[in-house]
DRENTOR-31761 format. One record per residue: x negated, y, z negated of N, C-alpha, C in turn; residue in three letters. Coordinates in steps of 0.05 Angstrom, whole numbers, padded with zeros to 5 digits, always signed. Layout:
! DRENTOR-31761
XYZXYZXYZALA/...
***
This chain:
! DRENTOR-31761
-00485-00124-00269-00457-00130-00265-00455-00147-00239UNK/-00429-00164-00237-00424-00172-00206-00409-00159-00199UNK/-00416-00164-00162-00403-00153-00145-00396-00159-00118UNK/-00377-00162-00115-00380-00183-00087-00376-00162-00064UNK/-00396-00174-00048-00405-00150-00025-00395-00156+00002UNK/-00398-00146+00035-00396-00156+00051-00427-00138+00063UNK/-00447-00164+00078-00467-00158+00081-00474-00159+00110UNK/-00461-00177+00128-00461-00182+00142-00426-00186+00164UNK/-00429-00167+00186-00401-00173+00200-00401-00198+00205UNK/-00369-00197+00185-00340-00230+00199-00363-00253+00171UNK/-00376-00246+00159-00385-00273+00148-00378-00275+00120UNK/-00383-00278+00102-00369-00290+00074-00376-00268+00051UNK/-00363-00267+00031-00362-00248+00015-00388-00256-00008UNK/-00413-00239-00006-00436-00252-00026-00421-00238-00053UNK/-00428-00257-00072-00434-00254-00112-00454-00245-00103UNK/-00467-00218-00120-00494-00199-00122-00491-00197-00147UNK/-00515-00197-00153-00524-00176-00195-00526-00143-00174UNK/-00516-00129-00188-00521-00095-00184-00526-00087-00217UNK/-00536-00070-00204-00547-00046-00234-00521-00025-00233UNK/-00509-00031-00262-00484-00020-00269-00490+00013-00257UNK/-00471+00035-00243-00477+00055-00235-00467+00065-00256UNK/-00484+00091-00240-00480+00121-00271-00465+00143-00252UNK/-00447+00146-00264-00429+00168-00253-00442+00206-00242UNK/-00448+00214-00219-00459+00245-00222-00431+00258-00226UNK/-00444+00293-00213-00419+00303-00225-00389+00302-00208UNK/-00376+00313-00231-00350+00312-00217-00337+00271-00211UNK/-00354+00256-00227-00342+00231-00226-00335+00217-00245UNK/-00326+00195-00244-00324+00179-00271-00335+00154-00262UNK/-00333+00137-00284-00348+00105-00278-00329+00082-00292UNK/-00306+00067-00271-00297+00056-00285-00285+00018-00291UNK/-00290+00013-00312-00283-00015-00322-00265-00024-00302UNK/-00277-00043-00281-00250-00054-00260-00244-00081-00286UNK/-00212-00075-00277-00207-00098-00303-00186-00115-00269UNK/-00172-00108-00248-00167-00116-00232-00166-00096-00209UNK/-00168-00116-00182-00168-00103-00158-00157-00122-00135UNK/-00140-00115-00125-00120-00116-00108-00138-00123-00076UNK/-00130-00141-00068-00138-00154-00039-00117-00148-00014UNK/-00121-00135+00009-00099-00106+00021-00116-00123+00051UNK/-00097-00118+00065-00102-00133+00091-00117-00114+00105UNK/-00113-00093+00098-00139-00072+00107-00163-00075+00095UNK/-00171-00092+00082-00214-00096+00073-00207-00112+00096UNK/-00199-00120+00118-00207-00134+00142-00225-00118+00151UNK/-00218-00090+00144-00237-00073+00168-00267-00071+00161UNK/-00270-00073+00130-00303-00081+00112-00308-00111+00122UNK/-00295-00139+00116-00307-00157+00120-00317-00161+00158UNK/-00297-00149+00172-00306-00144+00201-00322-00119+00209UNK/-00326-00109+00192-00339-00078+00198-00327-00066+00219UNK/-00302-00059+00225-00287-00055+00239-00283-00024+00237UNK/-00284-00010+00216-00283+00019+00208-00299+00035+00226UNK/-00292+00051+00240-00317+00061+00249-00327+00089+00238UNK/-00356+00074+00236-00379+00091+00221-00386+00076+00189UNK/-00367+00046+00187-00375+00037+00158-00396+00020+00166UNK/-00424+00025+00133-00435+00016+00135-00449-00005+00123UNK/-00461-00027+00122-00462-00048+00105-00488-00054+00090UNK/-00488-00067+00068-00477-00077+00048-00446-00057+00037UNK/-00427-00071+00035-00411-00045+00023-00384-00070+00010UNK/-00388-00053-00024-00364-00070-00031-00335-00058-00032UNK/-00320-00073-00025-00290-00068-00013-00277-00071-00043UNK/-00246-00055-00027-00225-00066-00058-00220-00026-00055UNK/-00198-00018-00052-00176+00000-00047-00150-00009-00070UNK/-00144-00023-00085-00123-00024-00097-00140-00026-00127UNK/-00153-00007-00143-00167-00019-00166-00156-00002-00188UNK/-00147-00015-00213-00148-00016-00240-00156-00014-00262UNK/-00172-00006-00285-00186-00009-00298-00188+00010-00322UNK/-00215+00017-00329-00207+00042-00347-00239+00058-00351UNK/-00226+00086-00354-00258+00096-00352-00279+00088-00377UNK/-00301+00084-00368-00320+00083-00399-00344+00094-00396UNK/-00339+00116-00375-00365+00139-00383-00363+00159-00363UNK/-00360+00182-00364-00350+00222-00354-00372+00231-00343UNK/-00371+00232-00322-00403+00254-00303-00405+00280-00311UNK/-00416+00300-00316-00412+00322-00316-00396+00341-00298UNK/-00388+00357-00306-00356+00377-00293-00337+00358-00290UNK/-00333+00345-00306-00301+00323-00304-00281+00337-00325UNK/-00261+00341-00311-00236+00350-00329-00222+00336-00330UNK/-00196+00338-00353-00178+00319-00355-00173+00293-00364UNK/-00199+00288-00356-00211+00257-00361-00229+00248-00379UNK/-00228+00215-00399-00242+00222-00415-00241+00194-00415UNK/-00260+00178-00438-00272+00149-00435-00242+00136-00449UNK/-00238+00117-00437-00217+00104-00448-00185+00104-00442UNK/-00189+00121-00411-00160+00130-00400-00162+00103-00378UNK/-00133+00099-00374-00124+00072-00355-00120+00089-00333UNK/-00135+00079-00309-00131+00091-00287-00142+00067-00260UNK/-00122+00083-00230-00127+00077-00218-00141+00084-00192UNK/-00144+00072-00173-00159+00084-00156-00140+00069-00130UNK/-00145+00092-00106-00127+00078-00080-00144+00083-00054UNK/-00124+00073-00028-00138+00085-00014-00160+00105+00000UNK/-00140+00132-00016-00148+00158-00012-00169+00166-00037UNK/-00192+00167-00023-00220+00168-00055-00221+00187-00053UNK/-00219+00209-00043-00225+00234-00049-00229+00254-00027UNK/-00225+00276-00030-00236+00295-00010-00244+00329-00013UNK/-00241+00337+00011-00268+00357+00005-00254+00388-00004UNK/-00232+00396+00001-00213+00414-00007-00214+00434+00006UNK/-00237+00441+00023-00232+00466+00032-00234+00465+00071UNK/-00226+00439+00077-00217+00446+00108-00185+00451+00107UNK/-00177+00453+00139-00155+00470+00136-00134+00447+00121UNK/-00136+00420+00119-00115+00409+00117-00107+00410+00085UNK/-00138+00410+00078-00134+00408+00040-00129+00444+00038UNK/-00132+00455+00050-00125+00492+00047-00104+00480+00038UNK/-00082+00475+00058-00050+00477+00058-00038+00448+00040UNK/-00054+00437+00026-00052+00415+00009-00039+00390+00015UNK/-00050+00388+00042-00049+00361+00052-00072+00350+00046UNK/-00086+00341+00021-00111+00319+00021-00111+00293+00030UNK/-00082+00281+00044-00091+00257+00058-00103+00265+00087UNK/-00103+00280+00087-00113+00287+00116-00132+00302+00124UNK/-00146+00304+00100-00177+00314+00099-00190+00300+00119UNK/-00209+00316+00132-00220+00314+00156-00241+00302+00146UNK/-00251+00308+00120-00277+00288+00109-00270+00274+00096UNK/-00241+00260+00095-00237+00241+00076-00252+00218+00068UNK/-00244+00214+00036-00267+00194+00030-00243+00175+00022UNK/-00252+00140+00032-00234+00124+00025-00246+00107+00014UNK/-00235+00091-00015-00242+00076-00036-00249+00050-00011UNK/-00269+00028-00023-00281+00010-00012-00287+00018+00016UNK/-00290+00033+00032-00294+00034+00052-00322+00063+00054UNK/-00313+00089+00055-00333+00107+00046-00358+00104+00034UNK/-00348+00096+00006-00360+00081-00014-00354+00052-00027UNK/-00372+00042-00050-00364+00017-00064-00333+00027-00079UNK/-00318+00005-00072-00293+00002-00080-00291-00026-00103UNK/-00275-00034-00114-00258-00043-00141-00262-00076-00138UNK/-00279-00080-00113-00299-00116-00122-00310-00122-00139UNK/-00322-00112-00159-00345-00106-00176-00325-00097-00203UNK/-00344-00105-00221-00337-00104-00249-00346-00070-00257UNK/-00356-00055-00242-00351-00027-00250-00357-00008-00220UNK/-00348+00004-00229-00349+00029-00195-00344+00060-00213UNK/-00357+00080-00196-00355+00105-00199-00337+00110-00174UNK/-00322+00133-00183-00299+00148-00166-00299+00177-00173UNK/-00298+00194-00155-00289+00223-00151-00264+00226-00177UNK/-00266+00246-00189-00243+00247-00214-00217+00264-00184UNK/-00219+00269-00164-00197+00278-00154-00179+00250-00144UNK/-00193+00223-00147-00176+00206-00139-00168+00182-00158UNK/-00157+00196-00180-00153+00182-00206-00124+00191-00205UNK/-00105+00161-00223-00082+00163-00222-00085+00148-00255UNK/-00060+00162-00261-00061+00142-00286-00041+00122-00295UNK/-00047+00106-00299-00030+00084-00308-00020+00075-00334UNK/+00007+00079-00327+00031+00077-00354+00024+00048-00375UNK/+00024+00056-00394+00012+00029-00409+00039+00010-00401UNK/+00059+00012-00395+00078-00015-00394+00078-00027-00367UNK/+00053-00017-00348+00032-00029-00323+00022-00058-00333UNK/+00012-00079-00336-00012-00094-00324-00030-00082-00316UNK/-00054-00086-00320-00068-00082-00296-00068-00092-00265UNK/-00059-00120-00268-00054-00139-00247-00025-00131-00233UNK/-00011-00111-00245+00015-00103-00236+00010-00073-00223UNK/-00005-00059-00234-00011-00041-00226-00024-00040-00195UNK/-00048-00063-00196-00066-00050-00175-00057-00062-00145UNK/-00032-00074-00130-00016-00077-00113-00003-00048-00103UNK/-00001-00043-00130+00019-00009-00125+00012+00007-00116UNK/-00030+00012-00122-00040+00032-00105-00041+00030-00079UNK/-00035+00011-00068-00032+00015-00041-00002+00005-00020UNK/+00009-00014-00035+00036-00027-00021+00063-00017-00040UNK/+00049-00008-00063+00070+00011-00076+00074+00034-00066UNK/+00048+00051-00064+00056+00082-00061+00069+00082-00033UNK/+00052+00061-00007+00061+00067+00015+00097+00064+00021UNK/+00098+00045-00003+00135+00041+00013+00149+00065-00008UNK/+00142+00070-00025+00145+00089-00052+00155+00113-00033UNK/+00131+00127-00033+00122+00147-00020+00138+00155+00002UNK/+00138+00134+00014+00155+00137+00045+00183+00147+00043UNK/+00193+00128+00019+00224+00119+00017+00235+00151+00007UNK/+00216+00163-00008+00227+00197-00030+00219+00213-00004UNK/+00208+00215+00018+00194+00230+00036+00217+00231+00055UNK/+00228+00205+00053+00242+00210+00084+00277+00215+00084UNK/+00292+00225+00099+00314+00235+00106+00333+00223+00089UNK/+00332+00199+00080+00364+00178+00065+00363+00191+00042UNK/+00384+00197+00029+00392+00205+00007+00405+00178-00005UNK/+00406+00189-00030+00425+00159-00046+00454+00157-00032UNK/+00463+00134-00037+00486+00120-00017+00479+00114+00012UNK/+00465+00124+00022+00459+00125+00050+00452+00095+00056UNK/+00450+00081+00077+00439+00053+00089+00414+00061+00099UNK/+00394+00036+00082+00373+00035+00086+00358+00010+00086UNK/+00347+00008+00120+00333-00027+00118+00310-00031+00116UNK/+00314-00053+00102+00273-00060+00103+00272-00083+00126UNK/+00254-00074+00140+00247-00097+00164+00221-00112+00148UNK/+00230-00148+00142+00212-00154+00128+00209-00154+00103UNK/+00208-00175+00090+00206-00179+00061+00182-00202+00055UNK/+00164-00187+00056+00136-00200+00055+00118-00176+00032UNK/+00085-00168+00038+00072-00153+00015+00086-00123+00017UNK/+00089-00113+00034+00094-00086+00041+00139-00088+00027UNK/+00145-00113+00040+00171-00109+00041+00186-00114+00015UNK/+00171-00137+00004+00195-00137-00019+00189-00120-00039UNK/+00167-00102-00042+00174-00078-00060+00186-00051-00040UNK/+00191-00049-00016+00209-00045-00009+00235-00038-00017UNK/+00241-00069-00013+00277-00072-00022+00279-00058-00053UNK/+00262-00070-00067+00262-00053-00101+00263-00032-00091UNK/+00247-00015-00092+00251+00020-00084+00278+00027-00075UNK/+00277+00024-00048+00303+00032-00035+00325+00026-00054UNK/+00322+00000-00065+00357-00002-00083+00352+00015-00112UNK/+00332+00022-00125+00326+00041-00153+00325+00062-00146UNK/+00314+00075-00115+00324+00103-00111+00356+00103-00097UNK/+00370+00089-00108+00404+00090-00097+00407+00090-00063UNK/+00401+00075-00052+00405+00068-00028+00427+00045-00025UNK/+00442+00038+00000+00451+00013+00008+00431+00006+00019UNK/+00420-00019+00008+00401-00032+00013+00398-00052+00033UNK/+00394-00057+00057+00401-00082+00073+00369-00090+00082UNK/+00362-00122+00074+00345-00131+00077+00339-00148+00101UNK/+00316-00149+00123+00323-00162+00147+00289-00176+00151UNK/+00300-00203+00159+00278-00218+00161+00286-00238+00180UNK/+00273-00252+00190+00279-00290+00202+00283-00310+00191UNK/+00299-00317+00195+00314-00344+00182+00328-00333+00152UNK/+00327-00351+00136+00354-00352+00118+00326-00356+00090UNK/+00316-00363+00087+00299-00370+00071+00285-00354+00051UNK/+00286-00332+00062+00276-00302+00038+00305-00288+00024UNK/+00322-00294+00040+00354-00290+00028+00355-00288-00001UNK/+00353-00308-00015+00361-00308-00044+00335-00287-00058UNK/+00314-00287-00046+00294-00277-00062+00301-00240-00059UNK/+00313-00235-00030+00318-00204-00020+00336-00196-00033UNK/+00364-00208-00043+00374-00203-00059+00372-00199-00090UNK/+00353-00224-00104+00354-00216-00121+00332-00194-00129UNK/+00322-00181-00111+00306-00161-00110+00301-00132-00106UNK/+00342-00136-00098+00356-00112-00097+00373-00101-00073UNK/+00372-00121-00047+00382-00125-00026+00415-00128-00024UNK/+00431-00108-00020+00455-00107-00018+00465-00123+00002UNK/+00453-00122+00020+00461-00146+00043+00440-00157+00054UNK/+00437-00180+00060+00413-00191+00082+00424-00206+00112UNK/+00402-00190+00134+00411-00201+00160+00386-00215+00170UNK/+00403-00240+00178+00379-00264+00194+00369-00258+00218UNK/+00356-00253+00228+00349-00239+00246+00349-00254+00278UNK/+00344-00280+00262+00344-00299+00288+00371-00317+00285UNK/+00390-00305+00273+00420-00315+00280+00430-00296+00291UNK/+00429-00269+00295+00446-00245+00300+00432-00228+00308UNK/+00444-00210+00330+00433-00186+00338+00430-00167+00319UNK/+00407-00157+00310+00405-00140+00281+00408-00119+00285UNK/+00410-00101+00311+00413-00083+00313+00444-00077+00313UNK/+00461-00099+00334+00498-00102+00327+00500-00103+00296UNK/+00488-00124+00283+00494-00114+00251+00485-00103+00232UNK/+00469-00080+00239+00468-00058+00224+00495-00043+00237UNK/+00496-00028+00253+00510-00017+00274+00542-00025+00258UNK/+00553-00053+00250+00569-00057+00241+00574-00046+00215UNK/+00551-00039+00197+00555-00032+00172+00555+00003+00177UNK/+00548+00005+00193+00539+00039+00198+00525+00055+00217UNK/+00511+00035+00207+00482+00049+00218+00464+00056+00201UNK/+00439+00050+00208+00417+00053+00186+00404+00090+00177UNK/+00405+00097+00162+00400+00128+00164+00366+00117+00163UNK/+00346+00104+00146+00323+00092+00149+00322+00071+00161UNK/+00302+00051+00173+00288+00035+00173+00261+00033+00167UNK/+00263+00024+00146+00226+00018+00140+00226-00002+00153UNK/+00201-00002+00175+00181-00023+00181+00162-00030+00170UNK/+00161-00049+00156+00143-00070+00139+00130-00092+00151UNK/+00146-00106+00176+00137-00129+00190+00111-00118+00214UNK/+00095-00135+00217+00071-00116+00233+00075-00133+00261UNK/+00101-00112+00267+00109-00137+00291+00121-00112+00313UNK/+00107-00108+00343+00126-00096+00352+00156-00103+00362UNK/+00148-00127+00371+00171-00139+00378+00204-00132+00363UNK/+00189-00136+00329+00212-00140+00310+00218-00109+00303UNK/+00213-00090+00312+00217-00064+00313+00232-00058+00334UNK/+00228-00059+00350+00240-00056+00389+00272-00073+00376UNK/+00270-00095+00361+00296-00100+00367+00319-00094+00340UNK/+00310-00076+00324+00326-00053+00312+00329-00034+00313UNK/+00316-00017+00332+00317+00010+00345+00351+00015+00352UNK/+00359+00002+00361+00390+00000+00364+00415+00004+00346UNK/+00396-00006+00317+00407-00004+00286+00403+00023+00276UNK/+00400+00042+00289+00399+00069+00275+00421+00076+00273UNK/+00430+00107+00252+00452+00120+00260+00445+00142+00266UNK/+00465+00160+00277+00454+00190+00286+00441+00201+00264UNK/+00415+00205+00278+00403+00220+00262+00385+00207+00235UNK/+00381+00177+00255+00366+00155+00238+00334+00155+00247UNK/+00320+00139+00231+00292+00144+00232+00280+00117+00226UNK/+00260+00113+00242+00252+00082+00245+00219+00091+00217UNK/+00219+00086+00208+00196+00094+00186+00166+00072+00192UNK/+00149+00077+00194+00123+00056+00209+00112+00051+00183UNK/+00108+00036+00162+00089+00032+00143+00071+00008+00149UNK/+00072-00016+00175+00061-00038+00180+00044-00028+00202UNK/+00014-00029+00194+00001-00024+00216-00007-00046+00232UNK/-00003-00046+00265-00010-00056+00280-00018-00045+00310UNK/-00039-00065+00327-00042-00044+00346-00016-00045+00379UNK/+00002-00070+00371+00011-00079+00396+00034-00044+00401UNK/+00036-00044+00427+00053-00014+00428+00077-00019+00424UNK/+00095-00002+00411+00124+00001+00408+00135+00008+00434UNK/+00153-00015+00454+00169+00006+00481+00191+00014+00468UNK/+00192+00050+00470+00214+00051+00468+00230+00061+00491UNK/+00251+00064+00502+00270+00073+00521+00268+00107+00511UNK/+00266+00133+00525+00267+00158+00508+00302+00151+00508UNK/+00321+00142+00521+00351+00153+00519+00360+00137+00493UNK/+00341+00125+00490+00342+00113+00457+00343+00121+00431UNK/+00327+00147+00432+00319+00163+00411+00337+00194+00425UNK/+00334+00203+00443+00351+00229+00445+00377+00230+00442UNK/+00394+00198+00444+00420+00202+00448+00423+00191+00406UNK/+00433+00215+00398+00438+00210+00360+00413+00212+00349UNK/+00406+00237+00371+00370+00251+00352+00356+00229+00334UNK/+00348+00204+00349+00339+00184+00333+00306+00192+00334UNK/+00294+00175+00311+00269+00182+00316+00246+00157+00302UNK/+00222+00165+00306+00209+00135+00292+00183+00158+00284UNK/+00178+00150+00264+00154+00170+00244+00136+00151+00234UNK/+00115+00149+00227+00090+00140+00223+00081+00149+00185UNK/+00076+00137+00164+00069+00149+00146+00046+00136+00127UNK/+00027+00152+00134+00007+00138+00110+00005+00137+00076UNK/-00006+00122+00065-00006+00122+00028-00002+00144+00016UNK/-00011+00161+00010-00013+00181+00000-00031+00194-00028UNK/-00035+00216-00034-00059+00219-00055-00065+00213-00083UNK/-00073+00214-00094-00079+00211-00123-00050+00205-00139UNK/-00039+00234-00132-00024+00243-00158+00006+00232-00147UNK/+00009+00225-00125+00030+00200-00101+00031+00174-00110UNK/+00009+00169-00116-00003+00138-00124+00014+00141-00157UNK/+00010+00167-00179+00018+00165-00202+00042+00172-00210UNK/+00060+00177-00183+00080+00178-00178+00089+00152-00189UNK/+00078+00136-00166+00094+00109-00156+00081+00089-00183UNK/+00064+00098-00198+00058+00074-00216+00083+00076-00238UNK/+00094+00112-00244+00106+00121-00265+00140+00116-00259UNK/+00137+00122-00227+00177+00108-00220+00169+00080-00225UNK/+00152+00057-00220+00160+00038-00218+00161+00028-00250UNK/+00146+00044-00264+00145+00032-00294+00172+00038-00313UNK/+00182+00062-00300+00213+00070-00305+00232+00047-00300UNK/+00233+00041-00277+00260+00031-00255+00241+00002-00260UNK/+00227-00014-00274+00224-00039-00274+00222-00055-00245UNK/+00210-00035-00233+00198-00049-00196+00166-00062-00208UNK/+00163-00081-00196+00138-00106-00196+00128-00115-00170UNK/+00111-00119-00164+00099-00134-00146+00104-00160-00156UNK/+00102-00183-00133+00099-00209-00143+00063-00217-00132UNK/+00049-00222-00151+00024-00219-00157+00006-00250-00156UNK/-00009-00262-00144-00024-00290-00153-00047-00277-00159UNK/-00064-00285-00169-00094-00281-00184-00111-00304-00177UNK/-00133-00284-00174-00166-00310-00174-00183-00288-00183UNK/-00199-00307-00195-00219-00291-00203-00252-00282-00186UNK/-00257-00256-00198-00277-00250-00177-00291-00265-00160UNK/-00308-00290-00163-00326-00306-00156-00302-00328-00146UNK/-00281-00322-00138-00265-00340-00121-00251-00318-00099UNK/-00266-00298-00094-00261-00278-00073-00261-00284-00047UNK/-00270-00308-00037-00268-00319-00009-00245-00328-00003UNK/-00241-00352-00028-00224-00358-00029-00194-00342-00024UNK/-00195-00324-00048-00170-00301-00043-00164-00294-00018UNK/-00185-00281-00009-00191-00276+00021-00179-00286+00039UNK/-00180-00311+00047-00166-00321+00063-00139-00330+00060UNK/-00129-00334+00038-00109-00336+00023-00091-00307+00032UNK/-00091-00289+00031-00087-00264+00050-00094-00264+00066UNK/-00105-00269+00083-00110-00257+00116-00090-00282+00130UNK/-00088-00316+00123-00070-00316+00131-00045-00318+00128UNK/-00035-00303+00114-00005-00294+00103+00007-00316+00084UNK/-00009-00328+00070-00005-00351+00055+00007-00334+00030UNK/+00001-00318+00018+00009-00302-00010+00034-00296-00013UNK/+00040-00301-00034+00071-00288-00048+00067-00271-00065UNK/+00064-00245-00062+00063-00231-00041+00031-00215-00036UNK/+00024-00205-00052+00006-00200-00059-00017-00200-00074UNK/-00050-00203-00070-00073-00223-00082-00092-00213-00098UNK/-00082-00208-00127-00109-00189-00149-00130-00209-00152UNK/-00159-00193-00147-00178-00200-00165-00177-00193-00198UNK/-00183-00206-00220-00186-00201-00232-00223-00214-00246UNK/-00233-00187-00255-00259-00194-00264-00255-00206-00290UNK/-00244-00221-00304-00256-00238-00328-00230-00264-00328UNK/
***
């Protein structure tokens, strides 16, 4: 089979022949039919992970279908559509998986990173980190979801806004404009916020009840005018552009973190104590989170907007994402 590897830190993604793997127990082995390019394989092509080690093929957002069962596999059987995410698996019995938090397994295993992830035309995966995918998926629609779906997904049903409530997406880029879908299909007032005028027509027709320019208007005065935000998802990987809607909360509003970056958030504390405001942090979430978000979005007709290259143009893709060139988000697809 091919597989495109990273062999060496910061250098180019090699085409390899591999010997198709055989699943042990407790796994499956499955047909990547696509796999999703996530600004996080920065940390494989830089070896930036610490403790990852190399040759190791990347790809966290993968698709496909099983076509052969390890021994002690339940549930699962050759020929089921499934996906794979971030969260590859874990060990169940430290304290976090006791109390059934498995994203926070202390031995967590994460797809392309742990192990070989969804570059390659087949990969074995832990059957605890299988999600399944609704046949009225793509594959190529699907595998964005496992990771920029569940995280804004996930976040949006987790956190405090109830339907009617005002809720912003900071940013309408990969993270954001499935975003705005969510928030407006789980019944939110939706207000979409970016720079300049130019994502406007697209935030709306995307589900954006209102959109604010960010660099015409104080965004925090106009949220504040509509209410007040009970959410803010942060989508933009910007502190700056965070610091200056903190102001846009309402009592008892919540700045939501789904854009990882390392620059620090200042906040003022009389910022957050005065209208019990707060800012929370939330990562992807597990298996059966991921089959959440494949099964709302296949309901409620939420999509990624998707470009394609094919495997052996993975450099290419590559950079095509890293520098924010994509609308919105970049599937491999193997054939």
């Amino acid at each position: 089979m091919k597989a495109a590897q990273v062999t060496t830190a910061g250098g180019d993604f090699e085409i390899v022949d591999r010997e198709i793997p055989t699943p042990s127990s407790g796994q499956v082995r499955v047909r990547v039919e696509a796999c999703g390019i996530c600004h996080s394989d920065a940390f494989v092509k830089f070896a930036a992970f610490p403790g990852i080690e190399l040759p190791r093929v990347p790809g966290h957002e993968v698709a496909g279908v099983i076509d052969e069962v390890g021994p002690d596999v339940v549930n699962w059987k050759v020929g089921d559509r499934v996906g794979i995410g971030w969260h590859g698996g874990h060990c169940s019995h430290c304290d976090p998986c006791r109390s059934g938090d498995f994203i926070n397994c202390v031995s967590e295993e994460i797809c392309g990173i742990t192990y070989d992830g969804g570059y390659q035309e087949y990969m074995v995966a832990p059957q605890e980190a299988l999600a399944r995918i609704p046949d009225a998926l793509r594959s190529t629609e699907a595998a964005p979801l496992l990771c920029a779906g569940i995280t804004t997904y996930n976040s949006l049903r987790n956190s405090p806004a109830r339907p009617g409530d005002l809720v912003a997406v900071l940013g309408v880029g990969g993270l954001g404009h499935l975003g705005v879908q969510y928030a407006n299909k789980l019944g939110f007032r939706t207000v979409a916020l970016s720079r300049g005028t130019d994502k406007e027509a697209l935030a709306r027709e995307l589900g954006a009840h209102e959109y604010i320019d960010t660099a015409a208007s104080d965004p925090s005065e106009a949220l504040q005018a509509m209410g007040g935000a009970k959410v803010l998802l942060a989508t933009a990987p910007s502190s700056t552009a965070v610091e200056s809607v903190l102001g846009g909360l309402a009592v008892g509003g919540q700045v939501l973190l789904v854009a990882a970056f390392e620059e620090p958030i200042r906040v003022p504390p009389v910022a957050l104590i005065g209208g019990r405001r707060a800012i929370q942090g939330w990562p992807t979430g597990t298996a059966k989170d991921s089959e959440d978000t494949l099964s709302f979005s296949a309901l409620s007709g939420t999509r990624p907007m998707v470009e394609t290259y094919r495997l052996d143009q993975v450099n290419e893709a590559f950079e095509h994402m890293i520098t924010n060139r994509a609308r919105f988000r970049v599937v491999l697809t193997m054939s």
